[in-house]
Each structure stands twice: as C-alpha cells, then as structure tokens.
mmCIF file of the N, C-alpha and C atoms, coordinates in Angstrom:
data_MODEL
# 
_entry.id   MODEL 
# 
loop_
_atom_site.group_PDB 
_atom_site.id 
_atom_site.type_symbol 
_atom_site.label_atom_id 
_atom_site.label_alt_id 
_atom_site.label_comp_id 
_atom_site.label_asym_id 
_atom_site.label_entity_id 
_atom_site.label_seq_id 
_atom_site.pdbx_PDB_ins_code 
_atom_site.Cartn_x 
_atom_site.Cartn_y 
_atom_site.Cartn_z 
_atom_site.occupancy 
_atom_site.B_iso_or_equiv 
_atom_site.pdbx_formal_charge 
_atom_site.auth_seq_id 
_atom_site.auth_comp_id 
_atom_site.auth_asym_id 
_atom_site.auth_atom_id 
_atom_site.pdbx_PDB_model_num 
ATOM 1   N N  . UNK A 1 1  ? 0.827   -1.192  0.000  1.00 0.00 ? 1  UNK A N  1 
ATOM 2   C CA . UNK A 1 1  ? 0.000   0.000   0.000  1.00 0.00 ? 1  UNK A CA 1 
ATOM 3   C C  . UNK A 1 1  ? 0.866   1.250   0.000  1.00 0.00 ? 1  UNK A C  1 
ATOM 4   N N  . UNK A 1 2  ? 2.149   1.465   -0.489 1.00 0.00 ? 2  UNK A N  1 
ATOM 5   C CA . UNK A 1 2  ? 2.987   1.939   -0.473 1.00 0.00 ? 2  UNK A CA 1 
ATOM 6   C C  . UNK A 1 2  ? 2.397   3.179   -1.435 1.00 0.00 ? 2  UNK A C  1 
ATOM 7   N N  . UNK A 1 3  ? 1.543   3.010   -2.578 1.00 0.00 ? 3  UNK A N  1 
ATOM 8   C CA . UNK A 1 3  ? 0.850   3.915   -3.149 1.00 0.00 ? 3  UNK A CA 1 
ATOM 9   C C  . UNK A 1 3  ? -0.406  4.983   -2.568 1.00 0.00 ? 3  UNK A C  1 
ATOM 10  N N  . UNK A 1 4  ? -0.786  4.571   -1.222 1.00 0.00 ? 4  UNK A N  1 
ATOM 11  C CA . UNK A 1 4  ? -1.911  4.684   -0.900 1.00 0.00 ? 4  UNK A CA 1 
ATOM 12  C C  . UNK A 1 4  ? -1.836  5.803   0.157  1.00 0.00 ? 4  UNK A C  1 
ATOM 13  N N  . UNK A 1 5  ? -2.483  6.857   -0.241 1.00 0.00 ? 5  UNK A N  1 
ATOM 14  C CA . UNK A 1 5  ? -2.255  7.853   0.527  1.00 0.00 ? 5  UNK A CA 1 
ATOM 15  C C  . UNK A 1 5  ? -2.411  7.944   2.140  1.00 0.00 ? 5  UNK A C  1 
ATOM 16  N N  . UNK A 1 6  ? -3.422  6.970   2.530  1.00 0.00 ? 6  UNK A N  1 
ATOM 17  C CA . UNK A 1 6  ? -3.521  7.455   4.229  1.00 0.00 ? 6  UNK A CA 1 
ATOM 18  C C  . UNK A 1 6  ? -3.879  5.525   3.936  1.00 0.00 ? 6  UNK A C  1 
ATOM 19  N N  . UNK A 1 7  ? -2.808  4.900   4.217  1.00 0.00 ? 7  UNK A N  1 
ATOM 20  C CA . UNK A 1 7  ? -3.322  2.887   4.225  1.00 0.00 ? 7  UNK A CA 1 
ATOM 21  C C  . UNK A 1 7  ? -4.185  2.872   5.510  1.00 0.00 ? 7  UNK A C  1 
ATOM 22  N N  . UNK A 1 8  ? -3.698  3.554   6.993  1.00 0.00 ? 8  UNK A N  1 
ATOM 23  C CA . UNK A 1 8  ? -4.466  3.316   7.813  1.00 0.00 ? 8  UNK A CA 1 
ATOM 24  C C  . UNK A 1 8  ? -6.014  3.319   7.820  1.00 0.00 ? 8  UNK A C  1 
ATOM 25  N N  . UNK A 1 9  ? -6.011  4.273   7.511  1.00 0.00 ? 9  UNK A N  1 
ATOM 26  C CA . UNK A 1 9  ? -7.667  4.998   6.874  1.00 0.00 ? 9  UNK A CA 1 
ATOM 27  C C  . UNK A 1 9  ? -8.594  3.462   5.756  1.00 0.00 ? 9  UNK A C  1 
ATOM 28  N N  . UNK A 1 10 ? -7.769  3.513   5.158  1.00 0.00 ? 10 UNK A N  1 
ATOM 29  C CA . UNK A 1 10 ? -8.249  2.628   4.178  1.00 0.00 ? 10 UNK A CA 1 
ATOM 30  C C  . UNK A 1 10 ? -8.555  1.342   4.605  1.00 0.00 ? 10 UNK A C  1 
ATOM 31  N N  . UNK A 1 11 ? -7.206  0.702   5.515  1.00 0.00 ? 11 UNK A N  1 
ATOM 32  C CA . UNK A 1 11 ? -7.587  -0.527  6.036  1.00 0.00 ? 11 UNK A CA 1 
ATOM 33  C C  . UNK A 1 11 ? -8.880  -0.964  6.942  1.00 0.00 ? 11 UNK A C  1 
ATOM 34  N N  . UNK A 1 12 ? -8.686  0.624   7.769  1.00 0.00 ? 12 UNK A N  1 
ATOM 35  C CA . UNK A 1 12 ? -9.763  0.944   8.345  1.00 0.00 ? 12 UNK A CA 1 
ATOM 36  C C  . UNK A 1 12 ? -10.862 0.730   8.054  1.00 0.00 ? 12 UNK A C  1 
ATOM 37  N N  . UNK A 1 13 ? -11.321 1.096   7.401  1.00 0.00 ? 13 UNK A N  1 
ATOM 38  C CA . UNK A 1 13 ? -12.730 1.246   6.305  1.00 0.00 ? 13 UNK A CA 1 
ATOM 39  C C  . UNK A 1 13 ? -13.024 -0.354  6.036  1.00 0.00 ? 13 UNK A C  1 
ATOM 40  N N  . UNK A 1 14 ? -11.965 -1.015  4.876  1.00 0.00 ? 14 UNK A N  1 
ATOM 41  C CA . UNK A 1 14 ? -11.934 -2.605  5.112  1.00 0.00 ? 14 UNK A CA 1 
ATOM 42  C C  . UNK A 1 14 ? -12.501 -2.871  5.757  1.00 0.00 ? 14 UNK A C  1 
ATOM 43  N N  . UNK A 1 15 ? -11.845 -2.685  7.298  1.00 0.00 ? 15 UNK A N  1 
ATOM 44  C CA . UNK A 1 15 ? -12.266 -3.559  8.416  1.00 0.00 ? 15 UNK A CA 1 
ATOM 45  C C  . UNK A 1 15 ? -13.528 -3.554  8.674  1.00 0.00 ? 15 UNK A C  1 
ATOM 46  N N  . UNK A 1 16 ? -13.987 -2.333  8.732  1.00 0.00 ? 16 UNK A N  1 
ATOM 47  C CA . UNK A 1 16 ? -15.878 -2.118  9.215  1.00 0.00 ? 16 UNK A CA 1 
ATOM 48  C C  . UNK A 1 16 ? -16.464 -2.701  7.709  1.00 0.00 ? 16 UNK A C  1 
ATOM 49  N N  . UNK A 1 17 ? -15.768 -2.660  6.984  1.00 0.00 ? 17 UNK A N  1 
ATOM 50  C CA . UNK A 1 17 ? -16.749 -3.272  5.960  1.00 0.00 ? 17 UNK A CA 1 
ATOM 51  C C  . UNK A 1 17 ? -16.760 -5.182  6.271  1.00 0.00 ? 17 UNK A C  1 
ATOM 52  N N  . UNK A 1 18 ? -15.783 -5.609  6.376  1.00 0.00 ? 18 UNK A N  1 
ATOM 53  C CA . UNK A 1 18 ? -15.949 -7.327  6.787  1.00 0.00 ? 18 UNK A CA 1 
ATOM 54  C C  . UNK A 1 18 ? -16.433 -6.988  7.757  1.00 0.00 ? 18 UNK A C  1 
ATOM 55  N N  . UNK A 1 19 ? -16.047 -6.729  9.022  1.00 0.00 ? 19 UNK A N  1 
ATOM 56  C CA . UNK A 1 19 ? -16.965 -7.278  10.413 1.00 0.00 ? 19 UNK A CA 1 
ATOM 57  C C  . UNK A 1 19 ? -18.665 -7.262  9.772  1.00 0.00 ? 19 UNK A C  1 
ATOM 58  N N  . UNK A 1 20 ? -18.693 -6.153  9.390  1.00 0.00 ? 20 UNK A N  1 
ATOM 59  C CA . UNK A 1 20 ? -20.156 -5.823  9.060  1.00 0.00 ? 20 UNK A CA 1 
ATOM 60  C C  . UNK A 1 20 ? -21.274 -6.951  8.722  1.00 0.00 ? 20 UNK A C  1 
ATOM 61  N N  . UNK A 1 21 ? -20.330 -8.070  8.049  1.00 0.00 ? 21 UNK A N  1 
ATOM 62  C CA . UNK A 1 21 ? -21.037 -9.255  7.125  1.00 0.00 ? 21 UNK A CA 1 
ATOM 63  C C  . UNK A 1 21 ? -22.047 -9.289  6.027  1.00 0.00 ? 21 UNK A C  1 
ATOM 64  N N  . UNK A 1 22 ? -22.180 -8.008  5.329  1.00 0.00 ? 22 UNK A N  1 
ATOM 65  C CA . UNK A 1 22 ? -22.996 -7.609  4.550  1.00 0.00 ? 22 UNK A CA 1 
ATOM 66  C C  . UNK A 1 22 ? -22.412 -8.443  3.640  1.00 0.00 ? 22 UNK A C  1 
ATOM 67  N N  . UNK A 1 23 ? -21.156 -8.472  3.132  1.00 0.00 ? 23 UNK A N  1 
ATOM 68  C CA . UNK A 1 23 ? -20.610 -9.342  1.763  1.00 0.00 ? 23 UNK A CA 1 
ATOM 69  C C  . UNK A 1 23 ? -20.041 -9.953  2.077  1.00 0.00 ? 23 UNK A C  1 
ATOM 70  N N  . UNK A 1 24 ? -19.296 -10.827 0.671  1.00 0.00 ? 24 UNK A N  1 
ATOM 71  C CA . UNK A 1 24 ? -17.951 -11.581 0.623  1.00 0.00 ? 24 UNK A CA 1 
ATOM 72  C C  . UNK A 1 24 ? -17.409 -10.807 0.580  1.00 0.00 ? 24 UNK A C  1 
ATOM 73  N N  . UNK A 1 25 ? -15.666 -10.861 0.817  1.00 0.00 ? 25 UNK A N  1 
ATOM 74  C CA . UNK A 1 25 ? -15.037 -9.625  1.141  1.00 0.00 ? 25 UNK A CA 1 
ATOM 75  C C  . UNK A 1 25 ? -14.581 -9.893  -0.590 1.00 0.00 ? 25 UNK A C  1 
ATOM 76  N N  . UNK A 1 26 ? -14.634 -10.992 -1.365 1.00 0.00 ? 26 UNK A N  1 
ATOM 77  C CA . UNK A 1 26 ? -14.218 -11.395 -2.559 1.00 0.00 ? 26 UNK A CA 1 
ATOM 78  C C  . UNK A 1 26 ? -15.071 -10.513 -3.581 1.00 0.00 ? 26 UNK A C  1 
ATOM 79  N N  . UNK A 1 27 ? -15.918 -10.314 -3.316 1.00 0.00 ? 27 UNK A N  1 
ATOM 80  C CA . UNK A 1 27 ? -16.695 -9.881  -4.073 1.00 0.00 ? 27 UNK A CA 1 
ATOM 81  C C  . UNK A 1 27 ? -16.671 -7.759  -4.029 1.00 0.00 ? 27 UNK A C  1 
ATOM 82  N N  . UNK A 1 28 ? -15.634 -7.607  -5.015 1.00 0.00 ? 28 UNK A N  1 
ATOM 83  C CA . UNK A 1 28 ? -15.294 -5.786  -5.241 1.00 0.00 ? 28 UNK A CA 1 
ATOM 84  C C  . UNK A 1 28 ? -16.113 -5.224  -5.072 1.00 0.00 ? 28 UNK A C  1 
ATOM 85  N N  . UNK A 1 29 ? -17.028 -5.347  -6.103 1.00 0.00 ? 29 UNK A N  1 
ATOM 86  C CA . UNK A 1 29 ? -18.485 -4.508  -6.117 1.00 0.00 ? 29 UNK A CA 1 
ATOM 87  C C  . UNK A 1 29 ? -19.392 -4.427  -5.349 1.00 0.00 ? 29 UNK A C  1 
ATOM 88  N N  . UNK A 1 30 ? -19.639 -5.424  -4.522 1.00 0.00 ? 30 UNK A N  1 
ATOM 89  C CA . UNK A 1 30 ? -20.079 -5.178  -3.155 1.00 0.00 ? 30 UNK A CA 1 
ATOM 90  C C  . UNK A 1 30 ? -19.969 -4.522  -2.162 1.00 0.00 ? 30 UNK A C  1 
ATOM 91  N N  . UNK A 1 31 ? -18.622 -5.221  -1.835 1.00 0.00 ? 31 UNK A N  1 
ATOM 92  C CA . UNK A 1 31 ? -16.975 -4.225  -1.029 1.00 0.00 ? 31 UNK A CA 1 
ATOM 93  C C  . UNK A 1 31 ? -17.557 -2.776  -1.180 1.00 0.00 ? 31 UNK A C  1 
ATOM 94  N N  . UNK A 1 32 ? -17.101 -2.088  -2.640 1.00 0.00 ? 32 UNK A N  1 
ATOM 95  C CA . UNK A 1 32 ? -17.350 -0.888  -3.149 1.00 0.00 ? 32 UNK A CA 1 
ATOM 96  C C  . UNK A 1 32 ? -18.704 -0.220  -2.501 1.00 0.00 ? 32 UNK A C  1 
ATOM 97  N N  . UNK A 1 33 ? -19.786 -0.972  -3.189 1.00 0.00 ? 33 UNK A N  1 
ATOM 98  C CA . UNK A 1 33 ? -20.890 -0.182  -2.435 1.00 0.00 ? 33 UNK A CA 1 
ATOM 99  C C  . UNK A 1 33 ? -21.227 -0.005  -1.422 1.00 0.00 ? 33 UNK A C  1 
ATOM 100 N N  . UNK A 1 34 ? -20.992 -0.574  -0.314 1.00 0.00 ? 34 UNK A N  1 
ATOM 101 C CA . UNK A 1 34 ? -20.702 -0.494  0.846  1.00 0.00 ? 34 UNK A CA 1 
ATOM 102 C C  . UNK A 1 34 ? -19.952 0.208   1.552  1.00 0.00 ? 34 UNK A C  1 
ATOM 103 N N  . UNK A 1 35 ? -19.237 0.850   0.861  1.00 0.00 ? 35 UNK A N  1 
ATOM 104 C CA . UNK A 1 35 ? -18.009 1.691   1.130  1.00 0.00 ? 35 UNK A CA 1 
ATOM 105 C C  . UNK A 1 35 ? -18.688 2.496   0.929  1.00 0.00 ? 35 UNK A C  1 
ATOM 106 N N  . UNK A 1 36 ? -19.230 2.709   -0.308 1.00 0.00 ? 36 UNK A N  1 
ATOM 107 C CA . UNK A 1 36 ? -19.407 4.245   -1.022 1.00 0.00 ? 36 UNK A CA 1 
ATOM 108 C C  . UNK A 1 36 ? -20.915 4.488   0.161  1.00 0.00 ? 36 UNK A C  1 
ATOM 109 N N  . UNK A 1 37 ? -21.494 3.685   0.201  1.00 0.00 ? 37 UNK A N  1 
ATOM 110 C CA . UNK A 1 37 ? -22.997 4.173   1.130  1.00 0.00 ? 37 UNK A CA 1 
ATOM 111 C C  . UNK A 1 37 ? -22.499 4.492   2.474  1.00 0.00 ? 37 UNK A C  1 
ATOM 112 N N  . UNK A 1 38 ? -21.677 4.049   2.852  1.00 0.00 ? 38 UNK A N  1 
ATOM 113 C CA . UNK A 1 38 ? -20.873 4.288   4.466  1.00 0.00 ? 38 UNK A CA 1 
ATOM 114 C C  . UNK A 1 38 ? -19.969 5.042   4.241  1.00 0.00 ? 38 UNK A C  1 
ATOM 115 N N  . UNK A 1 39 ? -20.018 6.021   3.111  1.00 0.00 ? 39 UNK A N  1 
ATOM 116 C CA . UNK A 1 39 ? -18.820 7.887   3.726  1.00 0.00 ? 39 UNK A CA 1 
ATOM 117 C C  . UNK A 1 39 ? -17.599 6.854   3.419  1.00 0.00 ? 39 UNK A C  1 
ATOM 118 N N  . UNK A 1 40 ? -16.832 6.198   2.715  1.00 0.00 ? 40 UNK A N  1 
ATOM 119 C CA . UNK A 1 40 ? -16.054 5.129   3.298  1.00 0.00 ? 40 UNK A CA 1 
ATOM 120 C C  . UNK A 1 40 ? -15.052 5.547   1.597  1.00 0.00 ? 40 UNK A C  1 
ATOM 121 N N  . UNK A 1 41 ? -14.951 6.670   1.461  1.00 0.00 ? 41 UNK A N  1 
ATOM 122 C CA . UNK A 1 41 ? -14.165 7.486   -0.009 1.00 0.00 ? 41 UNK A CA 1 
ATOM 123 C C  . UNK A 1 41 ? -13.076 6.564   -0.074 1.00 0.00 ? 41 UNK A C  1 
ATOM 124 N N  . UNK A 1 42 ? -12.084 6.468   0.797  1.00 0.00 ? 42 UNK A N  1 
ATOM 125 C CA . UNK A 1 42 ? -10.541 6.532   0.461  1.00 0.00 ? 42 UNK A CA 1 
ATOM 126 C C  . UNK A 1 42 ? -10.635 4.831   0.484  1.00 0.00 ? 42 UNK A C  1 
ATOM 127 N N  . UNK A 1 43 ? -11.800 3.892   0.533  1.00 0.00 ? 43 UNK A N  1 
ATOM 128 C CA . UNK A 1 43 ? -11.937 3.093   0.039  1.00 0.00 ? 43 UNK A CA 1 
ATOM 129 C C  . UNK A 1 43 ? -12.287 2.813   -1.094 1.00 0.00 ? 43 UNK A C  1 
ATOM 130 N N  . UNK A 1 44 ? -13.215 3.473   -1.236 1.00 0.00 ? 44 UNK A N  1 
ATOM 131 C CA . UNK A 1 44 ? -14.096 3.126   -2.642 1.00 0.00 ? 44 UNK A CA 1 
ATOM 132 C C  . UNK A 1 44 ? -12.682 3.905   -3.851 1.00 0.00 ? 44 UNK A C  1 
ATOM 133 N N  . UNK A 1 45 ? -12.159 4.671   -3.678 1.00 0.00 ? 45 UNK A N  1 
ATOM 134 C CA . UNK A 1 45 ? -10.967 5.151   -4.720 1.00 0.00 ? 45 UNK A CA 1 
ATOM 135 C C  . UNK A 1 45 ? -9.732  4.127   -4.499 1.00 0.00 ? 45 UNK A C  1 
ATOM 136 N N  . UNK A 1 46 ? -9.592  3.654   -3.525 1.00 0.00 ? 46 UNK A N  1 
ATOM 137 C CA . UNK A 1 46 ? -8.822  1.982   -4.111 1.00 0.00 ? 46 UNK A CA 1 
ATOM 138 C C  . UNK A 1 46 ? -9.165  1.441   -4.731 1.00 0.00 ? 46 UNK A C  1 
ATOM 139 N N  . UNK A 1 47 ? -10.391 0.818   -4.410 1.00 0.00 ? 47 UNK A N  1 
ATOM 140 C CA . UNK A 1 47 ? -11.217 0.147   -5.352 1.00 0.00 ? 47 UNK A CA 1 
ATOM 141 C C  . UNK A 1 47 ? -11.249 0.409   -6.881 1.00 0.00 ? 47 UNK A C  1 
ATOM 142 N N  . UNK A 1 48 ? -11.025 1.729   -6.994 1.00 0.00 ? 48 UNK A N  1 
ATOM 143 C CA . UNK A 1 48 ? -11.546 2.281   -8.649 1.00 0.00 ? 48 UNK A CA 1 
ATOM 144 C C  . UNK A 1 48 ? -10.246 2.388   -9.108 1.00 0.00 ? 48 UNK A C  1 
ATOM 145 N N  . UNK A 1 49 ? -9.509  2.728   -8.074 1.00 0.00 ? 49 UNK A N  1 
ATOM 146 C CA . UNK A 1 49 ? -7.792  2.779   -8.858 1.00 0.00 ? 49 UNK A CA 1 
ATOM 147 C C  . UNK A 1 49 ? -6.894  1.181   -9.031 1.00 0.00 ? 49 UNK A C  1 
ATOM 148 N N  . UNK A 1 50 ? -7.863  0.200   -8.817 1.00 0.00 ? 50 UNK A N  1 
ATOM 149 C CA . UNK A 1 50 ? -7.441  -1.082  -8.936 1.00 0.00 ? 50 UNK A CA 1 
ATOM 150 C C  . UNK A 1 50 ? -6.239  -1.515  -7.850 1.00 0.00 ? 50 UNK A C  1 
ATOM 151 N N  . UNK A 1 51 ? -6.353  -0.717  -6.428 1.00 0.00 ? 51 UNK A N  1 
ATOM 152 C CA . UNK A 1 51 ? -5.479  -1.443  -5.594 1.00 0.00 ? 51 UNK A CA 1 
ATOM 153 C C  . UNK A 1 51 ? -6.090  -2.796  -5.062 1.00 0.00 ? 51 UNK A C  1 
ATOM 154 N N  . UNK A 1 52 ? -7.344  -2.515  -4.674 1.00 0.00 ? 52 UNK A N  1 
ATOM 155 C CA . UNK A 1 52 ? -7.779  -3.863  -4.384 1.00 0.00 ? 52 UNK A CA 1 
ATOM 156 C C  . UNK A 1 52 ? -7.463  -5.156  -3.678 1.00 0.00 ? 52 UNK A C  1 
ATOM 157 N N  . UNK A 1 53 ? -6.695  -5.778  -4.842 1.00 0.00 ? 53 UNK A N  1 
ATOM 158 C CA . UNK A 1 53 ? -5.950  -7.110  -4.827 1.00 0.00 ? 53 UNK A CA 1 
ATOM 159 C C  . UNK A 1 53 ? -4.939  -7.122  -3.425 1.00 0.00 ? 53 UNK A C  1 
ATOM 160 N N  . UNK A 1 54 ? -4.287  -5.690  -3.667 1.00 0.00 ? 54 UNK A N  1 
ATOM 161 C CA . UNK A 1 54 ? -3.093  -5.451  -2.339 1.00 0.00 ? 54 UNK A CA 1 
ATOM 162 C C  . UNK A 1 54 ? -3.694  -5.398  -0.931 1.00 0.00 ? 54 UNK A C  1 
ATOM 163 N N  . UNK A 1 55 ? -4.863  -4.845  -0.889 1.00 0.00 ? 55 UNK A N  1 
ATOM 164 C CA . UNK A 1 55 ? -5.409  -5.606  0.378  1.00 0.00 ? 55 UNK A CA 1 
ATOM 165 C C  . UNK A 1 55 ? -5.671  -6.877  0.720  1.00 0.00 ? 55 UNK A C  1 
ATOM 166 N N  . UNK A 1 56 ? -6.524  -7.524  -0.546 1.00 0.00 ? 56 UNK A N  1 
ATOM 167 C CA . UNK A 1 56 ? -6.600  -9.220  -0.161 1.00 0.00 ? 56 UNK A CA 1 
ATOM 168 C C  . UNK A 1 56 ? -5.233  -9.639  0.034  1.00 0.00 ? 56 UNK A C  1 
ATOM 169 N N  . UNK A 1 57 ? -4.134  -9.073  -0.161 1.00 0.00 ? 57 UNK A N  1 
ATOM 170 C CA . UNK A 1 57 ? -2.789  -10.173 -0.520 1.00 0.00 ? 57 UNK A CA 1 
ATOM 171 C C  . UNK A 1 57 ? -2.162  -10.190 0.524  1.00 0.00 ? 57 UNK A C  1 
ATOM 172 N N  . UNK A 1 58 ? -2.199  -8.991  1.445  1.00 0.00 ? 58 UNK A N  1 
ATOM 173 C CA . UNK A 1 58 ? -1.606  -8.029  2.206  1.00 0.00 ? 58 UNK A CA 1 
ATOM 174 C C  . UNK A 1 58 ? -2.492  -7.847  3.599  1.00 0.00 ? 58 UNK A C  1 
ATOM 175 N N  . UNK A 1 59 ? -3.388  -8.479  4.159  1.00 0.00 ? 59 UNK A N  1 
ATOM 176 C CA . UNK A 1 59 ? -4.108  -8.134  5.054  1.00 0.00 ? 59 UNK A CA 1 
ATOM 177 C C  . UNK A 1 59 ? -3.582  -8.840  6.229  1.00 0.00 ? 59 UNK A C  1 
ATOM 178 N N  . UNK A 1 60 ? -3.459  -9.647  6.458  1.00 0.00 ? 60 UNK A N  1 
ATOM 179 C CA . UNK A 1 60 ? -2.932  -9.959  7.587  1.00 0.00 ? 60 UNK A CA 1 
ATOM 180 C C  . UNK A 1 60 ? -1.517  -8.787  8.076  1.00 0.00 ? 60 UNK A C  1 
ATOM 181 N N  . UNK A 1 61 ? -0.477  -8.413  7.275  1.00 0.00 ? 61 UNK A N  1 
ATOM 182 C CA . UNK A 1 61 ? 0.410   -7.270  7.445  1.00 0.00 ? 61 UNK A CA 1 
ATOM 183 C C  . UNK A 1 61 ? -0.616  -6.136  7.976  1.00 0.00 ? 61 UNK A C  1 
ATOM 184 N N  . UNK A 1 62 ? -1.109  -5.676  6.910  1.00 0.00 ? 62 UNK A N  1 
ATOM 185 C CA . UNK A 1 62 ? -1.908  -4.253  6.950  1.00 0.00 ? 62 UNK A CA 1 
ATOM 186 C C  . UNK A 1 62 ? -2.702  -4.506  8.244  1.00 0.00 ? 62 UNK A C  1 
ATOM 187 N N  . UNK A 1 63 ? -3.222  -5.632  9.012  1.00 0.00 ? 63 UNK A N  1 
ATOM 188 C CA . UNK A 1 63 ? -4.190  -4.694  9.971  1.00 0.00 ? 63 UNK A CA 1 
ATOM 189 C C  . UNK A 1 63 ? -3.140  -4.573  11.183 1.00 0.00 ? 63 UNK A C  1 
ATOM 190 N N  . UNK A 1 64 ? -2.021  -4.710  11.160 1.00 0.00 ? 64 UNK A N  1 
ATOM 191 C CA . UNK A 1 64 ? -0.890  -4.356  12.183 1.00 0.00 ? 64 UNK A CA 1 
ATOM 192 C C  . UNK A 1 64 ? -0.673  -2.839  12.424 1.00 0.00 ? 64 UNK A C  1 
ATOM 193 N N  . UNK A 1 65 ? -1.342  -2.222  11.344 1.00 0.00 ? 65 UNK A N  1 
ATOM 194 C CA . UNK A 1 65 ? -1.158  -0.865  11.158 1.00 0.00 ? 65 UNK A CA 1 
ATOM 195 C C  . UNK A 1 65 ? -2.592  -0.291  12.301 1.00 0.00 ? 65 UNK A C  1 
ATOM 196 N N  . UNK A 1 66 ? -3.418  -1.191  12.457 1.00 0.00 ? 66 UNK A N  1 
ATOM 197 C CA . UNK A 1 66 ? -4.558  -0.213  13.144 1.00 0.00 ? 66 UNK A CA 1 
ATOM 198 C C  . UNK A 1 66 ? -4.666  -0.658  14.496 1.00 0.00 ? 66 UNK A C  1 
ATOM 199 N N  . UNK A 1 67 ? -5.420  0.307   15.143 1.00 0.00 ? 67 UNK A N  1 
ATOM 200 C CA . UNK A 1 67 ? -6.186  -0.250  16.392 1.00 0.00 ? 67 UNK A CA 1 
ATOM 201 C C  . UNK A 1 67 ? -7.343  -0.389  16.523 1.00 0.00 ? 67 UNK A C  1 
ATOM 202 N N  . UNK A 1 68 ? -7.934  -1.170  17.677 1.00 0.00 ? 68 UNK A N  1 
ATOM 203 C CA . UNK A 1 68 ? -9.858  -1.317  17.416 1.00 0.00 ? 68 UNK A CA 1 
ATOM 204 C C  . UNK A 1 68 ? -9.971  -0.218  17.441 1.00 0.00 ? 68 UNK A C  1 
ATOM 205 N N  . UNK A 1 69 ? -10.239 0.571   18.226 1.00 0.00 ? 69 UNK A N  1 
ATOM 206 C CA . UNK A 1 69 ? -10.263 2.243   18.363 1.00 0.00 ? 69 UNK A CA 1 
ATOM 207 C C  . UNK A 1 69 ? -10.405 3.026   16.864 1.00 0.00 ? 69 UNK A C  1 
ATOM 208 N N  . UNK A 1 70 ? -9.483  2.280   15.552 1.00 0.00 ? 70 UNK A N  1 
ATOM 209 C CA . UNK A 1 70 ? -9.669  3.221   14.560 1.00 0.00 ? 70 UNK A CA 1 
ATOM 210 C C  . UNK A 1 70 ? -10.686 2.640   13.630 1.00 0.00 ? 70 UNK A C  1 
ATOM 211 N N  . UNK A 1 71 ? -11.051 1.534   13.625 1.00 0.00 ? 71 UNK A N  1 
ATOM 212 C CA . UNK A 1 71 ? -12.509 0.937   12.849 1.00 0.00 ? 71 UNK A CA 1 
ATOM 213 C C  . UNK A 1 71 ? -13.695 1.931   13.005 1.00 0.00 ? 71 UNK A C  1 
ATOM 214 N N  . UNK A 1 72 ? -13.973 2.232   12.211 1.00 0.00 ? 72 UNK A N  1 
ATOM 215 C CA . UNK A 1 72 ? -14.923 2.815   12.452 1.00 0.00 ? 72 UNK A CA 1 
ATOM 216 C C  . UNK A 1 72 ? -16.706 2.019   11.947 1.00 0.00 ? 72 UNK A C  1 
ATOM 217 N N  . UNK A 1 73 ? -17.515 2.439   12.737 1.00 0.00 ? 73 UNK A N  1 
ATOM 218 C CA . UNK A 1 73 ? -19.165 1.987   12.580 1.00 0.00 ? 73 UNK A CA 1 
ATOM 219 C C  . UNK A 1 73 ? -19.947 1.851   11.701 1.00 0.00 ? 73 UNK A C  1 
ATOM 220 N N  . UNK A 1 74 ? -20.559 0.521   10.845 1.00 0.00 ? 74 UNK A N  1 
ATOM 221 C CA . UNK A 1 74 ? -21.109 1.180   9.567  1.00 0.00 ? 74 UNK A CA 1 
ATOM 222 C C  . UNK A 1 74 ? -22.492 1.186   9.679  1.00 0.00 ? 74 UNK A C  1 
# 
C-alpha cells in the first residue's frame, strides 16, 4: 500500500466493511458499495484505482497498522 495515501484509513474502512457481514469480502463490487454508502471514499478510490488485490494479498500485514479504536461503525 505503499501507493496509498492514508493505508491506515483505508484498512480501516476494510475492516468495518468485513466485520459488518454484509458481503464476501471477494466480491469488489459489493466491497465498493458499501463503502461508497458508508462515507467510506478513500476506500471506494482503491477500489476504482485497482489497488484492491493489495489488500486481499496483504491483510494480515496491513491490519498491524490499526487499532480497534480506529474501525470505524457502519
């Protein structure tokens, strides 16, 4: 996520989007709308800029970066 302007933020967002259980986390377009209906920008512009994949690949690393505290509510 070395491209990604604020990763915390982003992973962030991720995260409230799985706990949530609304989707597969496999499934983008889902992911996406969910993002985009939950204020959840600096996700949904990964999504569109095709980072994507670097979260599925990369998640176990990336949530080292947050705390519960920064998940936020969807």
């Amino acid at each position: 996520m070395n491209d990604i302007e604020n990763p915390k933020k982003v992973i962030a967002q991720y995260e409230a989007v799985r706990r949530s259980g609304l989707t597969n986390m496999f499934d983008k377009n889902a992911v996406q709308r969910i993002a985009f209906d939950s204020d959840f920008y600096d996700l949904v512009n990964l999504i569109t800029d095709g980072g994507y994949a670097e979260i599925l690949t990369g998640y176990s690393e990336l949530m080292k970066l947050i705390d519960e505290d920064d998940i936020p509510e969807i």
